[in-house]
C-alpha positions in Angstrom: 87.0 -120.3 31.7 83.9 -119.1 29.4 80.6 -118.0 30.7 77.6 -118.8 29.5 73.5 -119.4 29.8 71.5 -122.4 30.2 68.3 -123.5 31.9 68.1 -124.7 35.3 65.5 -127.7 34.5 66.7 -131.2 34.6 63.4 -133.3 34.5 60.4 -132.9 31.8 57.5 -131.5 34.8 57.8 -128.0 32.6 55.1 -127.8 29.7 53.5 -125.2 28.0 50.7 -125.5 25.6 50.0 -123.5 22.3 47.0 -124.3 20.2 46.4 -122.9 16.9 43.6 -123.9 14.3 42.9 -127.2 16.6 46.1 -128.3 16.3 48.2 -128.7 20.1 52.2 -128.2 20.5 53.2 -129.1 23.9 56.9 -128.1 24.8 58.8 -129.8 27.0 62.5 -129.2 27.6 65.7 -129.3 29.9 69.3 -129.0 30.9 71.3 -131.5 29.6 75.1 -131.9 29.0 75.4 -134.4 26.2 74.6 -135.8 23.2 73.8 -138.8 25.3 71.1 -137.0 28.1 69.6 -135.2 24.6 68.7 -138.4 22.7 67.2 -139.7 25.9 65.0 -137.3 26.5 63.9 -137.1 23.0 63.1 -140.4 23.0 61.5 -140.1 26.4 58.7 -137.3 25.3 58.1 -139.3 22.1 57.4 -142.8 24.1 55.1 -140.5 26.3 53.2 -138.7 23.6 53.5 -141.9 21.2 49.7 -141.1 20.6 51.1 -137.6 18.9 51.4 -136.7 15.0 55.2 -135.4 15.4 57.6 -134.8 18.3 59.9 -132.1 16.8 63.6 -131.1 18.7 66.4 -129.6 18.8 69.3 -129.1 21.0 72.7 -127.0 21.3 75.3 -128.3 23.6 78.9 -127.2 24.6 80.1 -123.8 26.3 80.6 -122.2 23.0 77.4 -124.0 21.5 79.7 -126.3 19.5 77.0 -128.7 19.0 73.9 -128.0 17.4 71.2 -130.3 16.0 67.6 -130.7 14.8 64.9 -132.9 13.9 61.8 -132.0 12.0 60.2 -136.0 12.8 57.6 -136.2 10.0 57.1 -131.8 9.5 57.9 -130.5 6.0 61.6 -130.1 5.9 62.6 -127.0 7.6 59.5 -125.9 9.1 59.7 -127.4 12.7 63.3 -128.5 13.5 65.3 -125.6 12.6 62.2 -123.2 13.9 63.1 -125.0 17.8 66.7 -124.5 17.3 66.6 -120.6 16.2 64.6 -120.2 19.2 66.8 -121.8 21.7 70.1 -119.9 19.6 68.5 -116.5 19.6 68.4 -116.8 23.5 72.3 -117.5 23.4 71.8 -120.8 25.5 73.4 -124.0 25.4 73.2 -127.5 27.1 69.7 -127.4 26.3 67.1 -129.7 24.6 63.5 -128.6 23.7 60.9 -131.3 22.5 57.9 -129.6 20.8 54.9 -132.0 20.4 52.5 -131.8 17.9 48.9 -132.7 18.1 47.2 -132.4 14.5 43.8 -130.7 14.7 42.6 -131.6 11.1 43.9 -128.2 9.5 47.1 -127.4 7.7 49.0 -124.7 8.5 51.5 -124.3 5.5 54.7 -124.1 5.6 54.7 -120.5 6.7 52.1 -121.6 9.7 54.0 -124.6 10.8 57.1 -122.6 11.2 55.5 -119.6 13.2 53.7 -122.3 15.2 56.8 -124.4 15.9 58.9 -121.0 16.9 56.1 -119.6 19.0 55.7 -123.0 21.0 59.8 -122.9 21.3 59.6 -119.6 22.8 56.5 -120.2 25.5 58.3 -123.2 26.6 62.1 -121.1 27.2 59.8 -118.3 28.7 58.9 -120.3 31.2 62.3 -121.9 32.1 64.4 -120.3 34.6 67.4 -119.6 32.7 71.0 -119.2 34.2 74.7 -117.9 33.9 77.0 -120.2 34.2 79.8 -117.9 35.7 83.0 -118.2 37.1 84.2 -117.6 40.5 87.5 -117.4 42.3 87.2 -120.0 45.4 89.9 -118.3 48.3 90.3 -120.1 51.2 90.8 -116.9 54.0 92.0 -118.0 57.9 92.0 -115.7 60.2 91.5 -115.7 64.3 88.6 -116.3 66.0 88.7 -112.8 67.6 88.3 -111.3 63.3 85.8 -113.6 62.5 82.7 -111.1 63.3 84.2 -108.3 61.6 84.5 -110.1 58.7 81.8 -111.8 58.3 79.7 -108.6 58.6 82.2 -106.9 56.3 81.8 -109.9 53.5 78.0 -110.3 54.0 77.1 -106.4 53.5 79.5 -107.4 50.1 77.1 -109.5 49.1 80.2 -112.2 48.8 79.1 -115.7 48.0 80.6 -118.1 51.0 80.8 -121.4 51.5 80.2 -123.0 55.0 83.1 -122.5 57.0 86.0 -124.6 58.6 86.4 -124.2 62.0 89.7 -125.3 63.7 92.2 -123.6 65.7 91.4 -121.1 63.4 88.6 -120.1 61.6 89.1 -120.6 57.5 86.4 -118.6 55.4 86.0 -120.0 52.0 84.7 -117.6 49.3 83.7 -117.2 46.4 84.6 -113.9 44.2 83.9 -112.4 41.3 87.1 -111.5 38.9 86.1 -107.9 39.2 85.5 -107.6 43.0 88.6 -110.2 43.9 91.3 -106.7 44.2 88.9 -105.0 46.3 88.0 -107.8 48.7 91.6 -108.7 49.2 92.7 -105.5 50.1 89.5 -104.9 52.3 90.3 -108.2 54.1 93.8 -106.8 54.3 92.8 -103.5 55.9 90.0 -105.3 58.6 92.6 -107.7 59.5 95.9 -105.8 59.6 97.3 -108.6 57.3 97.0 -111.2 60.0 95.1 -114.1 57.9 96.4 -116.6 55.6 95.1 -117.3 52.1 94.7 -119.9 49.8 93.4 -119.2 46.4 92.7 -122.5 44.1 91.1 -122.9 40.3 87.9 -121.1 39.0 84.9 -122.8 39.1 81.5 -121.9 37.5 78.8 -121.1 39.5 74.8 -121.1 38.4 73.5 -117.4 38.7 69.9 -116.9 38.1 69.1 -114.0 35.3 67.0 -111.7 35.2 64.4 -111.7 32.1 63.7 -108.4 32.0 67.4 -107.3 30.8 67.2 -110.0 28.4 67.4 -108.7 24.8 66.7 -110.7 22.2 69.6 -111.3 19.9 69.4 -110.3 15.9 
């Protein structure tokens, strides 16, 4: 199962504003899975800013970032379009869509201006996403006796183990959530706290949102 980063945004309420020699971009962008969800919301910024010179996007989709596209709408080829999509590429994210909107003050920029302009509005708007890892987790299903439940619990939480809520029957059944790295250690912890008296059940990985922290981000080359 392959990792990877997106945003957390679904809707359009995010927007940043850069203005440079009168002329406005306004970035607007969001999580979307599909070729589908990214034409719509293209479509959806330029039927809101209809009024605008240019609505310029791009979007990568796909865990590996298969799927990449860009639209300059109106710019000088090259200078908005691809300018959006370097910027959401050099982040390493995918299942993303970013609509820069361009209000012309009466000045040209040049080529040279439109794409630092295009780039820079790009990069406000993904700096003020919340962006995400998309990881993958190993769900185990743990059942143990009601008389082992505290014990565990307390064992798991000081962990830092991600749990879902629990199933409470004639026993109690614990379902976790563990990283690939910490699943040996757990196990045999659980092991050890219970004297091997639980049952588990250990299904398919699933990927789990994780927020990220910006500060260890480094740009890539």
């Amino acid at each position: 199962m392959v990792s990877y980063q997106t945003i957390e945004e679904r809707d359009d309420r995010l927007e940043t504003e850069y203005v440079i020699q009168k002329s406005r971009f306004l970035t607007h962008l969001a999580h979307v899975e599909t070729e589908e969800e990214a034409r719509a919301f293209v479509q959806k910024m330029k039927k809101r800013f209809y009024d605008a010179r240019h609505n310029c996007s791009a979007w990568v989709l796909g865990p590996k970032a298969e799927l990449q596209k860009s639209n300059d709408d109106g710019e000088p080829g090259g200078t908005a379009g691809n300018p959006i999509l370097e910027a959401i590429k050099k982040r390493g994210l995918t299942d993303v869509v970013l609509v820069v909107t361009r209000y012309f003050g009466g000045i040209k920029l040049g080529a040279g201006g439109l794409i630092r302009a295009y780039s820079h509005a790009a990069v406000l708007g993904l700096d003020a996403a919340t962006t995400i890892a998309m990881t993958p987790f190993l769900p185990y299903a743990i059942t143990v006796d009601y008389s082992l439940l505290a014990a565990l619990q307390n064992y798991l939480r000081r962990q830092g183990v991600r749990m879902r809520e629990p199933d409470y029957a004639e026993n109690v059944t614990l379902h976790l959530l563990l990283e690939p790295e910490q699943q040996e250690k757990i196990l045999t912890s659980i092991t050890d706290l219970t004297s091997g008296k639980f049952q588990q059940k250990k299904d398919e990985p699933v990927l789990i949102p994780v927020k990220v922290d910006k500060r260890l981000f480094t740009p890539r080359a």
